[in-house]
OpenMM code with the backbone's topology and positions (N, CA, C; nanometers):
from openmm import Vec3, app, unit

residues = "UNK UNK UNK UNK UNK UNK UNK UNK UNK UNK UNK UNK UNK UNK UNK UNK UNK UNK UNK UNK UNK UNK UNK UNK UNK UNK UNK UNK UNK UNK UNK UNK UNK UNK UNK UNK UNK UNK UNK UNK UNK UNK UNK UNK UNK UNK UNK UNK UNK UNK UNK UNK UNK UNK UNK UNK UNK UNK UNK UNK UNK UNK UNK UNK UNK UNK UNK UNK UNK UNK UNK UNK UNK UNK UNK UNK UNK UNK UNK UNK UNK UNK UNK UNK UNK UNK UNK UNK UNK UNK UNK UNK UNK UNK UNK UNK UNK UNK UNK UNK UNK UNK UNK UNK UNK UNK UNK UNK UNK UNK UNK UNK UNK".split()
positions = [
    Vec3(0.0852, -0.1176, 0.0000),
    Vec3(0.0000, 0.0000, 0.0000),
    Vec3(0.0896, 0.1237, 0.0000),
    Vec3(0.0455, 0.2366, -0.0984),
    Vec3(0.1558, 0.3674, -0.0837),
    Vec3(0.1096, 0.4330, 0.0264),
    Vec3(0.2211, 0.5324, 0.0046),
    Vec3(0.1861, 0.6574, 0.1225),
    Vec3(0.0667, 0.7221, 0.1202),
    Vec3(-0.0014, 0.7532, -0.0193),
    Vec3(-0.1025, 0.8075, -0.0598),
    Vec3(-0.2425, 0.7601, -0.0002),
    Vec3(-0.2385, 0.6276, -0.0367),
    Vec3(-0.3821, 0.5550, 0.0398),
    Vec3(-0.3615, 0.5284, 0.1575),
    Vec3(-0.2718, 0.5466, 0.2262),
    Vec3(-0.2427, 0.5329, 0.3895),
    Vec3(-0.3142, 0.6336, 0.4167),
    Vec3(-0.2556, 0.7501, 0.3955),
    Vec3(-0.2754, 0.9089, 0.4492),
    Vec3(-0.4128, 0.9823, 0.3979),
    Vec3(-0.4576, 0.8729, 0.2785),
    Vec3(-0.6329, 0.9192, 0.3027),
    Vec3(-0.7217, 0.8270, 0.4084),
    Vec3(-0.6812, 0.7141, 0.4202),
    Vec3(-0.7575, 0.6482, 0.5500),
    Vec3(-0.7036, 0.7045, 0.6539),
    Vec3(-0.5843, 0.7315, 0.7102),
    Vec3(-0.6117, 0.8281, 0.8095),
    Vec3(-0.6648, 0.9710, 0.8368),
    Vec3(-0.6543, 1.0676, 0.7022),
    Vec3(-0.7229, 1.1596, 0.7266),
    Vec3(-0.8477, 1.1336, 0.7216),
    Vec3(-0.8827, 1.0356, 0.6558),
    Vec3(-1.0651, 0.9963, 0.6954),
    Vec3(-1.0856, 0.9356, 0.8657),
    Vec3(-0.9912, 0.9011, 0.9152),
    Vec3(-1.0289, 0.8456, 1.0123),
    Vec3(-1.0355, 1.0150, 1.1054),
    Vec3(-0.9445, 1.0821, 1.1086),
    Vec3(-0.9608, 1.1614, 1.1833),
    Vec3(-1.0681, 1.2832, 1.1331),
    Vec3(-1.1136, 1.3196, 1.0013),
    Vec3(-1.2319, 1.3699, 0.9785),
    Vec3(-1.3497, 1.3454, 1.0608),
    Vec3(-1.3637, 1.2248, 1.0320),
    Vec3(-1.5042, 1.0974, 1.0739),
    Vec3(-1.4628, 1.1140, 1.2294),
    Vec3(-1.4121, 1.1413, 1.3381),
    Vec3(-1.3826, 1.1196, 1.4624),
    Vec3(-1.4156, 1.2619, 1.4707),
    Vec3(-1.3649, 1.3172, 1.4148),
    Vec3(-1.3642, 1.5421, 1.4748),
    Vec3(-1.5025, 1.5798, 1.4417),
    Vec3(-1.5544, 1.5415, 1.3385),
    Vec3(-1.6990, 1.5805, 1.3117),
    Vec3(-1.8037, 1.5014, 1.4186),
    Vec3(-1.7772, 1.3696, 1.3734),
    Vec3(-1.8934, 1.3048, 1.5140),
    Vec3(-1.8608, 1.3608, 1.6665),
    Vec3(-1.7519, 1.4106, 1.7120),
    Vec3(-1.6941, 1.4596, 1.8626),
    Vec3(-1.7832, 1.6243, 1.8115),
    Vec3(-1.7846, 1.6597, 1.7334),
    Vec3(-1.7838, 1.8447, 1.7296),
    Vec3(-1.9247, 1.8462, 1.7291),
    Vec3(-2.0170, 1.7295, 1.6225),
    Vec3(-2.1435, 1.7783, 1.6115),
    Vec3(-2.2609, 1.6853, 1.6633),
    Vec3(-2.1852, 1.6038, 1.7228),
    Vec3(-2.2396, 1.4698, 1.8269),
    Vec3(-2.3427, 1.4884, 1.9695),
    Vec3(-2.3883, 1.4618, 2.0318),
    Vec3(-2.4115, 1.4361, 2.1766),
    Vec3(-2.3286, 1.4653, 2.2697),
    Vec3(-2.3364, 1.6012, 2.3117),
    Vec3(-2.2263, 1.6092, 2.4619),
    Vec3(-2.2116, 1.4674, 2.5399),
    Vec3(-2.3321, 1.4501, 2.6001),
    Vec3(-2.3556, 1.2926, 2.6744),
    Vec3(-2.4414, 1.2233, 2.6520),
    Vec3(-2.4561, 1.0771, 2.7239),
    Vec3(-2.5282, 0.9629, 2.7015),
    Vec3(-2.6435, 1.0445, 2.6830),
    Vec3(-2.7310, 1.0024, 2.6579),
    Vec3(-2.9228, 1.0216, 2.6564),
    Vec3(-2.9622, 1.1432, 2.5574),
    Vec3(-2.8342, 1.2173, 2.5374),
    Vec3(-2.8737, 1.4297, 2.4694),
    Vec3(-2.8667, 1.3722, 2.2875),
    Vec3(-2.9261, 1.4636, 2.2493),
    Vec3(-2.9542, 1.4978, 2.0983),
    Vec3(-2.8117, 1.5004, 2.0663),
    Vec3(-2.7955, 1.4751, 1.9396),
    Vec3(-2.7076, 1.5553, 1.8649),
    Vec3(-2.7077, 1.7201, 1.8317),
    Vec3(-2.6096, 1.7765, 1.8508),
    Vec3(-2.5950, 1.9008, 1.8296),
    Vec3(-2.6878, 1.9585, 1.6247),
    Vec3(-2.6526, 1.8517, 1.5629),
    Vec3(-2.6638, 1.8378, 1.4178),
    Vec3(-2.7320, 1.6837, 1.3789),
    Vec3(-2.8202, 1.6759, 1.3594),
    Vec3(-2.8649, 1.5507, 1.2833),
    Vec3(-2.9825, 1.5026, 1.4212),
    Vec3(-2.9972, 1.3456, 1.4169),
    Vec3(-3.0999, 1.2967, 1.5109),
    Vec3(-3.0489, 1.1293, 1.5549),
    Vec3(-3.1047, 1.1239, 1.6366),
    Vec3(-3.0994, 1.0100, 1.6923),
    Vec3(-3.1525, 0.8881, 1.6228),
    Vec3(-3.1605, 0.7695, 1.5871),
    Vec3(-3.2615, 0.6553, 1.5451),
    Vec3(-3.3009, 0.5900, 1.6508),
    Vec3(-3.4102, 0.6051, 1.6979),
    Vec3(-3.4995, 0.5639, 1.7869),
    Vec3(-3.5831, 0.4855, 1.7070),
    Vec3(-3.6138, 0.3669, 1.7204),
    Vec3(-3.7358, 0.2368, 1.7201),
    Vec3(-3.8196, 0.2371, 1.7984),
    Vec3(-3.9565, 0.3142, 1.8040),
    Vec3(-4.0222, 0.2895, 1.9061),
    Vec3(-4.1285, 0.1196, 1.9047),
    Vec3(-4.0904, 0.0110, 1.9740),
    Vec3(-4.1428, -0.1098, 1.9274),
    Vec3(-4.2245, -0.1492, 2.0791),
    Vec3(-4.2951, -0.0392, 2.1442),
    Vec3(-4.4395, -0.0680, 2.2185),
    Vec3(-4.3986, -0.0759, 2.3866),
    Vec3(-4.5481, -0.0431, 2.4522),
    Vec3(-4.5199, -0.0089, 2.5901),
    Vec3(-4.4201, 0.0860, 2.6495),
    Vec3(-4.4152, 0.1283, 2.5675),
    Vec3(-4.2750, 0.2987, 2.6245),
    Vec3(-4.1146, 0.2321, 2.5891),
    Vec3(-4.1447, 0.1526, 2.5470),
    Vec3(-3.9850, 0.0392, 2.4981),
    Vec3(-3.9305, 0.1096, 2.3753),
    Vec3(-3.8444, 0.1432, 2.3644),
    Vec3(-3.7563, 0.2395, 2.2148),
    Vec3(-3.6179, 0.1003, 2.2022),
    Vec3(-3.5585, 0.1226, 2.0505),
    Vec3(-3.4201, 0.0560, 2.0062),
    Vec3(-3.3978, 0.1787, 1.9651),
    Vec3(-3.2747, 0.1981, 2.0327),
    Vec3(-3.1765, 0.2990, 1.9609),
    Vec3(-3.0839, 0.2325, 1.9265),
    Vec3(-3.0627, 0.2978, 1.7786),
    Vec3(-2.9583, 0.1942, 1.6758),
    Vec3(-2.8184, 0.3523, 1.6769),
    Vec3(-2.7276, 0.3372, 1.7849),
    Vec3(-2.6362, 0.4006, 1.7462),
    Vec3(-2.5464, 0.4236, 1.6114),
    Vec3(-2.4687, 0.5373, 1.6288),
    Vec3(-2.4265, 0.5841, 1.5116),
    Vec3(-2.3083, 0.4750, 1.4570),
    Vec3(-2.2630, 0.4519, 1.5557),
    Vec3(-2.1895, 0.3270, 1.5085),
    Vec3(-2.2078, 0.1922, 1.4198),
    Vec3(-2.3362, 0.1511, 1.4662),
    Vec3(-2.4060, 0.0349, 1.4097),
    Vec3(-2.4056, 0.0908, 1.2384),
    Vec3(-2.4342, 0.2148, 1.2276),
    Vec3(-2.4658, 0.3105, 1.0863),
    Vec3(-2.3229, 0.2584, 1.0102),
    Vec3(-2.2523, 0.3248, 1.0714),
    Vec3(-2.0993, 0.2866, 1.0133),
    Vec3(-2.0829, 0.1589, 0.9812),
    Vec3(-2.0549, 0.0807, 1.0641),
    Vec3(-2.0442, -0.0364, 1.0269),
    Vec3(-2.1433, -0.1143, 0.9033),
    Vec3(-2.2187, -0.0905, 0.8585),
    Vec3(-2.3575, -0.1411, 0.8008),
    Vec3(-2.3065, -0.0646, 0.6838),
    Vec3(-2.2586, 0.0662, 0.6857),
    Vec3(-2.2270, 0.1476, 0.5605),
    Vec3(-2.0952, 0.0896, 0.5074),
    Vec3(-2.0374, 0.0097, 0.5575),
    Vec3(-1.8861, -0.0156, 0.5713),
    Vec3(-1.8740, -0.1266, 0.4984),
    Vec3(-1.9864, -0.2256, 0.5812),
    Vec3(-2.0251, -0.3925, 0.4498),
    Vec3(-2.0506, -0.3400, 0.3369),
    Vec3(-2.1564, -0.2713, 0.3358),
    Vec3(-2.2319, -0.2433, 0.1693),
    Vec3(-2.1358, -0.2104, 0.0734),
    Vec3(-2.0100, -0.1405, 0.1350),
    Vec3(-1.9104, -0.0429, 0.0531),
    Vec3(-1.8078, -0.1625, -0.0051),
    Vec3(-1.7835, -0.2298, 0.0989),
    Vec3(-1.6929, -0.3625, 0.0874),
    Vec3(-1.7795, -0.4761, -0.0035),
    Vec3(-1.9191, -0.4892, 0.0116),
    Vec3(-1.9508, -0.6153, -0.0626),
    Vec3(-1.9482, -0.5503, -0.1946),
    Vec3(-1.9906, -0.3956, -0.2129),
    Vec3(-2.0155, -0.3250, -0.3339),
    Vec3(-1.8874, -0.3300, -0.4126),
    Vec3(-1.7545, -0.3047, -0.3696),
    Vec3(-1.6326, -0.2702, -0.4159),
    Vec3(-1.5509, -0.4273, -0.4564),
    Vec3(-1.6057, -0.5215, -0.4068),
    Vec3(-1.5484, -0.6889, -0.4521),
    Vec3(-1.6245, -0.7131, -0.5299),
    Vec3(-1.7972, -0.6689, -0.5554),
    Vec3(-1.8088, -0.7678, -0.6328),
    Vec3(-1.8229, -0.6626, -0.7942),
    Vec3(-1.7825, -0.5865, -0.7651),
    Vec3(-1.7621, -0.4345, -0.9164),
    Vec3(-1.6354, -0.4447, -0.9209),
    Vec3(-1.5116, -0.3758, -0.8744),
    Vec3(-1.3724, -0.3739, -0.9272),
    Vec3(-1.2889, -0.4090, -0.8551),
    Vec3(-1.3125, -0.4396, -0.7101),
    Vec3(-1.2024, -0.4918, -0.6186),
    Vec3(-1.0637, -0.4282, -0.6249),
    Vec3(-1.0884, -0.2826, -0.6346),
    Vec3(-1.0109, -0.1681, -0.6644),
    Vec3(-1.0197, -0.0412, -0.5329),
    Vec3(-0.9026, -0.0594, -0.4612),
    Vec3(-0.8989, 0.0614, -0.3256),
    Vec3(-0.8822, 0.1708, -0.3790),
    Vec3(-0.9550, 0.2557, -0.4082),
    Vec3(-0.8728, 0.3991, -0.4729),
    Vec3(-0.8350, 0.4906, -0.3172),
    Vec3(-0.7566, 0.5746, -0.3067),
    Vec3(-0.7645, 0.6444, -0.2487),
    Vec3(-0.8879, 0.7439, -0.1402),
    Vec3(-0.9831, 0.7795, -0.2324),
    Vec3(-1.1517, 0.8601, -0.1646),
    Vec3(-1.1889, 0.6783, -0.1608),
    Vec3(-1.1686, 0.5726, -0.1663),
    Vec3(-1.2310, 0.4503, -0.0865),
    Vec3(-1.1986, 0.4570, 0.0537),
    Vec3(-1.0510, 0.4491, 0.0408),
    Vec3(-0.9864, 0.4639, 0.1709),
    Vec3(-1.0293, 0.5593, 0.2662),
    Vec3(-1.0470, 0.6996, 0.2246),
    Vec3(-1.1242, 0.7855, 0.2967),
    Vec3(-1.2675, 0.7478, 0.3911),
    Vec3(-1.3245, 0.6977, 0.3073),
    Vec3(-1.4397, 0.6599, 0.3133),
    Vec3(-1.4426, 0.5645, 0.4348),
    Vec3(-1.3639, 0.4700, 0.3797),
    Vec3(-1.3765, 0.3359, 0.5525),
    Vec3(-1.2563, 0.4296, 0.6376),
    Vec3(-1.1683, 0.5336, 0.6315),
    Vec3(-1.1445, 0.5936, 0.7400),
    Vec3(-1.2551, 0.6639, 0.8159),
    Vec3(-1.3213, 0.7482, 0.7600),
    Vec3(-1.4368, 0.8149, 0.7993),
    Vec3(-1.5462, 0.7602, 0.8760),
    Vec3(-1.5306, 0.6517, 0.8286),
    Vec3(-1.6057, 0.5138, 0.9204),
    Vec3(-1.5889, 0.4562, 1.0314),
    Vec3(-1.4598, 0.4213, 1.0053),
    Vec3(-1.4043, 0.4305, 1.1267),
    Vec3(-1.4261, 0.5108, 1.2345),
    Vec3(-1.3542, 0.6164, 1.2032),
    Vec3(-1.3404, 0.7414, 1.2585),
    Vec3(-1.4739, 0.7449, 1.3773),
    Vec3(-1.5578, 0.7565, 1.2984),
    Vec3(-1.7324, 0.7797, 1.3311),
    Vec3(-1.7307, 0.6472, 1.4194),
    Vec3(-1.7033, 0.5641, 1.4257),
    Vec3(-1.7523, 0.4096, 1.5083),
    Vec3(-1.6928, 0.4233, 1.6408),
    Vec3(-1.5384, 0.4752, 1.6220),
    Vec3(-1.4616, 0.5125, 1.7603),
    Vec3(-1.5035, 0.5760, 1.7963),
    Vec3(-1.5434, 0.7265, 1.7705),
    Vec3(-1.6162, 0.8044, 1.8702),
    Vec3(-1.7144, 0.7893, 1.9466),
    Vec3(-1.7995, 0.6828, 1.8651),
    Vec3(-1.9364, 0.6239, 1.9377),
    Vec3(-1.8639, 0.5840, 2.0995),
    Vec3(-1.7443, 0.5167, 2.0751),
    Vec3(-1.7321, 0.3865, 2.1750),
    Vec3(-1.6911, 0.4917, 2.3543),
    Vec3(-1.6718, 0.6026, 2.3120),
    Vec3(-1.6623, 0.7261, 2.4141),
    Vec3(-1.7635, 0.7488, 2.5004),
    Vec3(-1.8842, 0.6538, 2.4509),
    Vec3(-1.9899, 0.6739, 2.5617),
    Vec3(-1.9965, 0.5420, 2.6378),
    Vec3(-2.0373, 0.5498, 2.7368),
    Vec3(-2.0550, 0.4563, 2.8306),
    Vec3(-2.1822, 0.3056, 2.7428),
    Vec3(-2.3050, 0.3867, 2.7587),
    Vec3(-2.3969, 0.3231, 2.6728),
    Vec3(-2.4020, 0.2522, 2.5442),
    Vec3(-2.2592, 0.3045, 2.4213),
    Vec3(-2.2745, 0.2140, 2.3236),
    Vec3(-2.2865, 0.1040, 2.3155),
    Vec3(-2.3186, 0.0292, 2.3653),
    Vec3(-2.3576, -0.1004, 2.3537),
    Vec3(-2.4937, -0.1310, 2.3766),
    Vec3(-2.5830, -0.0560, 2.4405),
    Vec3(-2.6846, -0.0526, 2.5127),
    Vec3(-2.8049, 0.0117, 2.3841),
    Vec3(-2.8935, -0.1140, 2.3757),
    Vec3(-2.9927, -0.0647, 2.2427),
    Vec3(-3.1523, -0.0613, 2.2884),
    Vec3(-3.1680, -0.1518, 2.3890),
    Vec3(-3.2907, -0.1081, 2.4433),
    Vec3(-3.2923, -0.0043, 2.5614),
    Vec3(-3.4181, 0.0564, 2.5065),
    Vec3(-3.4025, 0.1476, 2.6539),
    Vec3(-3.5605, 0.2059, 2.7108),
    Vec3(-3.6100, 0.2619, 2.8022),
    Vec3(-3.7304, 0.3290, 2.7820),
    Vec3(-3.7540, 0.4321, 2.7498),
    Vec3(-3.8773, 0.5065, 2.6419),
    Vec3(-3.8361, 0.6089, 2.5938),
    Vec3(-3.9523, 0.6808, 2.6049),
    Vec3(-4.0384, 0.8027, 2.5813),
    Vec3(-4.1244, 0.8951, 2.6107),
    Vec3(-4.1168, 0.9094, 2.4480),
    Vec3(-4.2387, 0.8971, 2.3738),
    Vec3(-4.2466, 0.9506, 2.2426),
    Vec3(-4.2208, 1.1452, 2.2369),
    Vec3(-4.2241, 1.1579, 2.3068),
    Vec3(-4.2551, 1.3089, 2.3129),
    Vec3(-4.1152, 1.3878, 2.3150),
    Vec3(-4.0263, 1.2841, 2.3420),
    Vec3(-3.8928, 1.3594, 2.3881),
    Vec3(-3.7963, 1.2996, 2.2410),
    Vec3(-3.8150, 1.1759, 2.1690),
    Vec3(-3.7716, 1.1008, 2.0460),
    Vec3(-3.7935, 1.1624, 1.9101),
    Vec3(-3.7293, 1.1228, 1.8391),
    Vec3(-3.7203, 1.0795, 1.6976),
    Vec3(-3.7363, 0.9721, 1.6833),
    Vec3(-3.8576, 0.9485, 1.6414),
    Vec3(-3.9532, 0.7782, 1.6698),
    Vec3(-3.9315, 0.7786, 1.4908),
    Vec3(-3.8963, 0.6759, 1.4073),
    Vec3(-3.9116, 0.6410, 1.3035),
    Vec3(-3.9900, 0.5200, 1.2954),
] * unit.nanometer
topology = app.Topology()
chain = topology.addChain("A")
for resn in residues:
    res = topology.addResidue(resn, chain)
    for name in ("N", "CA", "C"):
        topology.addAtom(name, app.Element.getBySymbol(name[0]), res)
């Protein structure tokens, strides 16, 4: 691998980390400053929140099954791309709760999809 596609997966990694830290959730339970939460509301006051991480990762297969079975070709903005992913998945792991998908929730206070 050159220097070139190194140094775009890491500047994607640290993009994808500074943006989710800058425009993210101060703490566990708060909004995002920019964007919304995915809340599942699935009955009796019971919510799935599908963190931002889970997003990444899920965006990360599609990109990988998409890129083997078309050209199996890393360009450089690929590399970016699963840095950025990255990037975004680590920051998740800064909260206590990432792991934690059920929870109870108040429709009134959510982004119920």
């Amino acid at each position: 691998m050159n220097i070139k596609k190194i140094s775009s997966f890491i500047f994607g990694m640290i993009v994808g980390f500074s943006l989710f830290y800058i425009f993210g959730a101060g703490k566990e339970g708060s909004k995002p400053k920019i964007g919304f939460n995915t809340v599942l509301y699935i009955g009796d006051g019971n919510c799935f929140h599908i963190h931002h991480w889970v997003h990444a990762v899920i965006a990360g297969l599609i990109m990988t099954s998409t890129i083997i079975f078309t050209c199996n070709f890393f360009t450089p903005a690929i590399l970016f791309a699963y840095g950025f992913l990255l990037g975004a998945s680590v920051e998740d792991l800064r909260y206590k709760d990432f792991m934690k998908f059920r929870k109870k929730c108040d429709n009134s206070k959510n982004i119920i999809f």
